[in-house]
Wavefront OBJ file of the C-alpha trace (Angstrom):
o trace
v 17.291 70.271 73.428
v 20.622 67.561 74.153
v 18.209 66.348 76.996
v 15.468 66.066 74.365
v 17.675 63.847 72.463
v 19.400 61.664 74.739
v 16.364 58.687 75.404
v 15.155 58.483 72.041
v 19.284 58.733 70.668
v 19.865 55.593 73.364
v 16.854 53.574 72.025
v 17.634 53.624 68.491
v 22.097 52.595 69.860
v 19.989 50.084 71.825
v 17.624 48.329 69.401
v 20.650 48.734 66.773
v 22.902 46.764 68.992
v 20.587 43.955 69.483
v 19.529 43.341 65.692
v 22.800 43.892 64.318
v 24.130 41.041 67.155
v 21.540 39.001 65.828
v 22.568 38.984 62.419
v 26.009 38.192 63.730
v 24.734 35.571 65.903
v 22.843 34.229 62.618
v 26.253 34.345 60.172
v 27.798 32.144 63.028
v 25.564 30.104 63.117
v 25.470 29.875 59.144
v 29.153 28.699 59.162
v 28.573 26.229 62.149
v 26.026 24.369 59.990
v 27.589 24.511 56.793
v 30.641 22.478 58.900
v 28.510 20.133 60.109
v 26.836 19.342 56.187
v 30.449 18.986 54.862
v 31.035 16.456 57.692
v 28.118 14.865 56.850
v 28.979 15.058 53.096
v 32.469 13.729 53.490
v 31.040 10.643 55.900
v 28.091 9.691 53.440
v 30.962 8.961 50.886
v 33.382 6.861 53.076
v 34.289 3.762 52.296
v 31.383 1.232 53.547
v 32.205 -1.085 56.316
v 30.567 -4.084 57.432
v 27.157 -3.734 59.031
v 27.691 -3.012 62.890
v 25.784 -5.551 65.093
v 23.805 -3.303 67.018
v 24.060 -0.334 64.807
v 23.018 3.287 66.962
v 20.610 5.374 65.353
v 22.695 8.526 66.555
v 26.185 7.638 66.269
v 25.974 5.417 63.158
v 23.331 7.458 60.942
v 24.700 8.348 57.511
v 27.568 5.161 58.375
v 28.388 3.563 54.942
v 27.832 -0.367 55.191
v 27.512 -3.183 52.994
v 25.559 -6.576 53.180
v 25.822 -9.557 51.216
v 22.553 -11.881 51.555
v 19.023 -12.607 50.100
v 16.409 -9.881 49.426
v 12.943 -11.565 51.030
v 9.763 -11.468 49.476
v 7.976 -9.309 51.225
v 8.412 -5.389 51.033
v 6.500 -2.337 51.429
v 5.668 0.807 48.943
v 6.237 4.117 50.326
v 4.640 7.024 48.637
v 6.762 9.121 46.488
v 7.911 10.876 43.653
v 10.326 12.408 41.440
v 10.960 15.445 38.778
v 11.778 13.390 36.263
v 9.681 9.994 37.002
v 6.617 11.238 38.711
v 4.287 9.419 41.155
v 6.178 6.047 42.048
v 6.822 4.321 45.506
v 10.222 3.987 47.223
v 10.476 0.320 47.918
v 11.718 -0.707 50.795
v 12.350 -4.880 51.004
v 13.175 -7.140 53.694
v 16.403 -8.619 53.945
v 18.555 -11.590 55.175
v 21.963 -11.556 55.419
v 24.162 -14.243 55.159
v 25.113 -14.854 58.653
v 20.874 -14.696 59.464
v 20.086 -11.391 60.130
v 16.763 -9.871 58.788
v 17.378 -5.924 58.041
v 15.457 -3.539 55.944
v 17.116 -1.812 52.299
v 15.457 1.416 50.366
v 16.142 -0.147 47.248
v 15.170 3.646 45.733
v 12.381 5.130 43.679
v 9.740 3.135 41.338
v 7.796 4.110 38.843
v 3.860 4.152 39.217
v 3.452 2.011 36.229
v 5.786 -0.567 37.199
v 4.835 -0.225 40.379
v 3.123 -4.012 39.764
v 5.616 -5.573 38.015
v 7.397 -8.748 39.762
v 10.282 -8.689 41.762
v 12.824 -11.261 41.981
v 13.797 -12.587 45.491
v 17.515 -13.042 44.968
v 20.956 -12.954 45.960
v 22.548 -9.656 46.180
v 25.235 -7.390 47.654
v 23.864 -4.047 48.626
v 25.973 -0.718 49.077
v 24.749 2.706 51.167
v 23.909 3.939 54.578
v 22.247 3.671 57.604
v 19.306 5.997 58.180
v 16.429 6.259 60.257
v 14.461 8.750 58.633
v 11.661 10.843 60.064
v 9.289 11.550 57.041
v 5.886 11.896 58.959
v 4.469 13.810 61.472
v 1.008 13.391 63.199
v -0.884 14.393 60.471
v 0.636 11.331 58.583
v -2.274 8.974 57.505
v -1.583 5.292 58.277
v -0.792 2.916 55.708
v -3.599 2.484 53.350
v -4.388 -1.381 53.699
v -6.965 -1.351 50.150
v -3.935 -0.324 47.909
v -1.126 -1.126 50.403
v 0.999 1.959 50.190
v 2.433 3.629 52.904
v 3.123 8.070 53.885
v 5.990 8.301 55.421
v 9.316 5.657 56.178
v 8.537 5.016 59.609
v 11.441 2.422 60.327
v 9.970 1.373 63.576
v 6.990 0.473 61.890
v 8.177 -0.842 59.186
v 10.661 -3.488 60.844
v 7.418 -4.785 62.339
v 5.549 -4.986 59.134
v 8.210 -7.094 57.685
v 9.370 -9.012 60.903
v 13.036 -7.252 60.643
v 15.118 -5.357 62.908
v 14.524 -1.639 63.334
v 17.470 -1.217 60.998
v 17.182 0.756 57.451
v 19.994 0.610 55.043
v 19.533 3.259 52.122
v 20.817 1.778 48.841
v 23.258 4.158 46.903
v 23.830 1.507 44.019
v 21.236 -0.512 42.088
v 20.131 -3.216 43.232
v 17.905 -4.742 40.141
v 14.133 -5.129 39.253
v 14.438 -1.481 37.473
v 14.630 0.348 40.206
v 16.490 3.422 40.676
v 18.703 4.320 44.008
v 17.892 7.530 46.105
v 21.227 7.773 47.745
v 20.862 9.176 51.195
v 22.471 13.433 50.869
v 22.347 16.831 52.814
v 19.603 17.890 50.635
v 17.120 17.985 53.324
v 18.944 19.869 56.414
v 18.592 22.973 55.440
v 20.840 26.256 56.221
v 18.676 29.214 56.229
v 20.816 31.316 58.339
v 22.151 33.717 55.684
v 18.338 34.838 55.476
v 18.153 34.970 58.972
v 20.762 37.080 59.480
v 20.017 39.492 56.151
v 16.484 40.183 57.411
v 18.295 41.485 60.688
v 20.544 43.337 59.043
v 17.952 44.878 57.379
v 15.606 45.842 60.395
v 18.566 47.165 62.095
v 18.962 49.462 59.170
v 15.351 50.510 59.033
v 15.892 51.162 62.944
v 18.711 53.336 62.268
v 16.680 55.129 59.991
v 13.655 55.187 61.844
v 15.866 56.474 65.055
v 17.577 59.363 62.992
v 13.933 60.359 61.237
v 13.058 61.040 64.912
v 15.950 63.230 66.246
v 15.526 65.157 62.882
v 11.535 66.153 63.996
v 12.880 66.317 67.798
v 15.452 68.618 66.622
v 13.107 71.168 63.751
v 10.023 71.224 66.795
v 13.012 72.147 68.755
v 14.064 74.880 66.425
l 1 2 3 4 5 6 7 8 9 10 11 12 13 14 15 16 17 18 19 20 21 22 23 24 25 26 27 28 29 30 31 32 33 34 35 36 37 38 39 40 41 42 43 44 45 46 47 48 49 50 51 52 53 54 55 56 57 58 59 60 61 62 63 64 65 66 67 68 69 70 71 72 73 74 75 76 77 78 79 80 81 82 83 84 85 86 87 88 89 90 91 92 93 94 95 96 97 98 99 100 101 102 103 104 105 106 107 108 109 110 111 112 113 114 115 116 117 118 119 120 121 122 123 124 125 126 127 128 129 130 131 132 133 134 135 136 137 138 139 140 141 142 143 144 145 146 147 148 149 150 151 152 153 154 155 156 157 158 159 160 161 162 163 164 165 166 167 168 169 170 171 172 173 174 175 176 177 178 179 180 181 182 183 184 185 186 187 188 189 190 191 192 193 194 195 196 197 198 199 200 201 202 203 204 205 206 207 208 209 210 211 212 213 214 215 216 217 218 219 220 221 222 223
């Protein structure tokens, strides 16, 4: 009967083994990301320093900057919305600086219904951080030229639109003409992994049990 139950008794050590290093493997990698968002976090909410001259869309995303200069008058309307607004745009407006330079700002989130109203090319100092988003994918339509809004902040695309550099500050203070600041945040890297890891933890457990269901009939045909 012990030679019966040897195979089956290694299989279910086995399979336990694997899922329950799995779940391990998850947890670790659970803490590893939730130090990376508190990095991020903590570098979001620096102090902003002047914009670099040939900022690096790896090592300077999330860097806090500031520009003083001239908002231009042409910008585009990206698709979007909010809970508590609803349908709007996020506007995102040329800019030049005051040594020359032509950059891009999210000034933030617009209501549909003032999506028309006029806005004032004018002086201003804007505060937040470098970004170069990725909000499309290939099913992304392109820009809809009868209504003029655009799916997705494609910054390449964008700088050539407005005749800028490929350079995207998002605004994290106001910056006028009513419209309202999306800071940039960690909301959208997610951390799964304590899922991850439950769901093996849980198979493993239904593979224990599955594994000792068998050695109980192995053991009562035995019998």
């Amino acid at each position: 009967m012990i030679r019966r139950l040897i195979f089956p008794s290694l299989l279910g050590l086995v399979g336990i083994g694997v899922l329950c290093s799995l779940g391990i493997w998850q947890v670790q990698r659970m803490q590893w990301k939730a130090a990376i968002l508190t990095d991020i976090t903590s570098r979001i909410a620096a102090e902003a320093a002047a914009l670099p001259g040939v900022p690096d869309p790896v090592a300077d995303r999330y860097l806090p900057v500031f520009v003083e200069g001239r908002f231009i008058d042409r910008d585009i309307d990206v698709l979007s919305s909010t809970r508590e607004g609803g349908p709007g745009v996020r506007v995102i407006a040329g800019f030049e600086t005051a040594d020359g330079r032509r950059i891009m700002v999210d000034r933030g989130y617009l209501p549909e219904v003032q999506r028309r109203a006029p806005r004032v090319a004018e002086a201003a100092r804007v505060v937040g951080n470098l970004q170069w988003p990725v909000d499309g994918d290939q099913y992304t339509p392109p820009p809809d030229a009868r209504t003029g809004l655009w799916f997705s902040r494609d910054v390449g695309a964008m700088a050539a639109e407005l005749g800028t550099e490929a350079t995207l500050i998002v605004a994290r203070e106001p910056t006028g003409d009513g419209i309202l600041p999306v800071p940039v945040d960690t909301s959208g890297i997610p951390n799964d992994h304590w899922g991850y890891a439950i769901t093996w933890f849980l198979l493993a457990t239904v593979w224990a049990g599955m594994t000792g269901y068998l050695l109980w009939r192995i053991r009562q045909r035995t019998a």
